[in-house]
N, C-alpha and C positions, 0 to 999 in steps of 0.2 A: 868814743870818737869813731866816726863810722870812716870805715875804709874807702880809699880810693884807687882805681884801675884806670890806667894811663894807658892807652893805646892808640900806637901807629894803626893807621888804615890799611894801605896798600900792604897786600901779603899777610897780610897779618888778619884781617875781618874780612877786607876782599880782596878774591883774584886781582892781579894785576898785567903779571909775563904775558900769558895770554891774551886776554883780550886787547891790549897796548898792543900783541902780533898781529892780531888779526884786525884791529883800526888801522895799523901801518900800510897792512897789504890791500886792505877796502879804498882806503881812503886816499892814501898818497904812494901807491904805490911800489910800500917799500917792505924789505922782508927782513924779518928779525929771528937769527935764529942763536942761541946762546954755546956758545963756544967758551965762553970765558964770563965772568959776571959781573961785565959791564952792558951799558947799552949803548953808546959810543963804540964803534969797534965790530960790534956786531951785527950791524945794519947797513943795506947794500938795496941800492935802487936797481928795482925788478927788470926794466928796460934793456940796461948797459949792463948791469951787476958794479955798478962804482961804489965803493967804501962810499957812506952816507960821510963827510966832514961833521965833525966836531963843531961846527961854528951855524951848521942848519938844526941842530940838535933839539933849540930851545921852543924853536920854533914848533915843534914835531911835537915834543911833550905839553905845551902849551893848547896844541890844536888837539889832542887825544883829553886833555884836560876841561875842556870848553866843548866839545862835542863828542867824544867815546866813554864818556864815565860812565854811560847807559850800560855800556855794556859787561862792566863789574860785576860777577859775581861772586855771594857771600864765601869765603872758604869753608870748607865741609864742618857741620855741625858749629860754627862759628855762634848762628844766631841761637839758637837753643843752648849751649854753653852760657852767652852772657846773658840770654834772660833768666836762665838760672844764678848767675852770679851776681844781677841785678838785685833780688831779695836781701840782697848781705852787703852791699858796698855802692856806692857812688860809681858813675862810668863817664870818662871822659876822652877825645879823641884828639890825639897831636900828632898832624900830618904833616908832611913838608909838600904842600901843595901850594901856588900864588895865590894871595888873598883874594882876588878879582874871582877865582873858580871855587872859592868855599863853599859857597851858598848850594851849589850845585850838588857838591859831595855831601853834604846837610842833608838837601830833599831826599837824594841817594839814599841815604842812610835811614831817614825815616821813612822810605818806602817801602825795606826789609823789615820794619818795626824797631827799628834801633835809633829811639830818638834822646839823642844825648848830646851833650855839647861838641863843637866842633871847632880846635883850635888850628890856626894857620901859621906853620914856623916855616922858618929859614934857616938852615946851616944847621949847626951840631945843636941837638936837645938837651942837654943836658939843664941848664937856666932857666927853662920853660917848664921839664919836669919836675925842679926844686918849687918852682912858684905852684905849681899846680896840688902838687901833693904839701905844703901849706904846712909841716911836720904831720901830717895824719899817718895812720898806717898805709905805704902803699907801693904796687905794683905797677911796674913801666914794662912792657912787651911793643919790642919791633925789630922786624926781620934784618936790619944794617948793624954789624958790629960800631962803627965808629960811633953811633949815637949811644951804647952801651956806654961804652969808654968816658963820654962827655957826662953820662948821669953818675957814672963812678965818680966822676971828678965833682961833680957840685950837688950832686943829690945821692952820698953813698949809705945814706940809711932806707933807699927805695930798692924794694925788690928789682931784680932784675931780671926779665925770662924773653931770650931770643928763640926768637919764631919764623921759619920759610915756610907758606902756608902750600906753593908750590913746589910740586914732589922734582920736577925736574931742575929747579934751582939749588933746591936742599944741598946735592952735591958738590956745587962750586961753591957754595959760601962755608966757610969754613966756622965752629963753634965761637961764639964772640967770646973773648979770655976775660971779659970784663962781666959778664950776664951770671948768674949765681947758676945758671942752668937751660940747655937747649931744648926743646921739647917743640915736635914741628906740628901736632894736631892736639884739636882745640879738649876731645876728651881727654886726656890726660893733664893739657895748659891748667883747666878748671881744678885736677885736683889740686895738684902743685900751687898756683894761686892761693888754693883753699889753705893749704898746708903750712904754707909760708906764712899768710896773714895771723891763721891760729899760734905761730911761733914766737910773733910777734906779744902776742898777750901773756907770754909766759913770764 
């Protein structure tokens, strides 16, 4: 049964913090600098400097969704890792993006050469990685502890490897307690993957 690899997008295949900074400040004006590792909280219009509200939020991520995905790039050695991991496993991608902006992050991704499927969730993944990995052998990587936590609960025979693909975030998020292992660059993700799957056949 051939393996399968479940990953998150953002942070995890591509930059995010960044470029989501620099569409804020291009685009609407707003600056984003992480104090703490939220993005509500850390966002302050350039003009006055007022706290961005929590309630323009969805809006901001929506408009960075629908016109700044351009500006995504791969996390280091990201694409070369999983076209090596390609040869040996299945690859599939569960983002928590709005279904209306998938398509976008699709072309995205096969622009880099990484054309693989491209799922659209909401809320905790966990139910999404159970249906995905199908009982096969398989591997979930993404940068949010709480979505760990949710594949511990309904998918705890899937690997689980948390990843901050951003070196500046890496600090404020703390090791998810739920992930079998942290590892935040892709040369090492790949052996670990490897290592884990081969564990699996024993």
């Amino acid at each position: 049964m051939k393996p399968i690899l479940i990953l998150d997008c953002d942070e995890v295949i591509l930059e995010f913090a960044a470029p989501f900074a620099r569409w804020l400040r291009e685009a609407r004006d707003v600056e984003l600098k992480f104090e703490s590792f939220a993005l509500t909280g850390n966002m302050r219009h350039i003009a006055d400097g007022r706290p961005v509200e929590a309630q323009e939020f969805p809006a901001l991520l929506d408009g960075f969704f629908e016109h700044g995905q351009h500006l995504q790039a791969p996390a280091e050695n990201a694409l070369e890792t999983l076209a090596d991991l390609r040869r040996e496993m299945d690859i599939v991608v569960l983002t928590n993006i709005p279904a209306r902006w998938r398509d976008i992050r699709l072309d995205i991704l096969k622009g880099h050469g990484l054309d693989v499927p491209v799922h659209a969730n909401d809320g905790p993944k966990g139910r999404m990685v159970k249906e995905l990995a199908a009982g096969r052998p398989a591997v979930f990587v993404d940068d949010l502890p709480p979505h760990h936590s949710s594949a511990a609960r309904h998918a705890p025979d899937v690997g689980r490897l948390h990843m901050v693909a951003d070196a500046g975030l890496r600090p404020l998020i703390p090791a998810a307690p739920d992930a079998h292992a942290r590892i935040d660059r892709w040369d090492d993700a790949g052996r670990w993957i490897r290592t884990h799957l081969e564990g699996l056949k024993a």
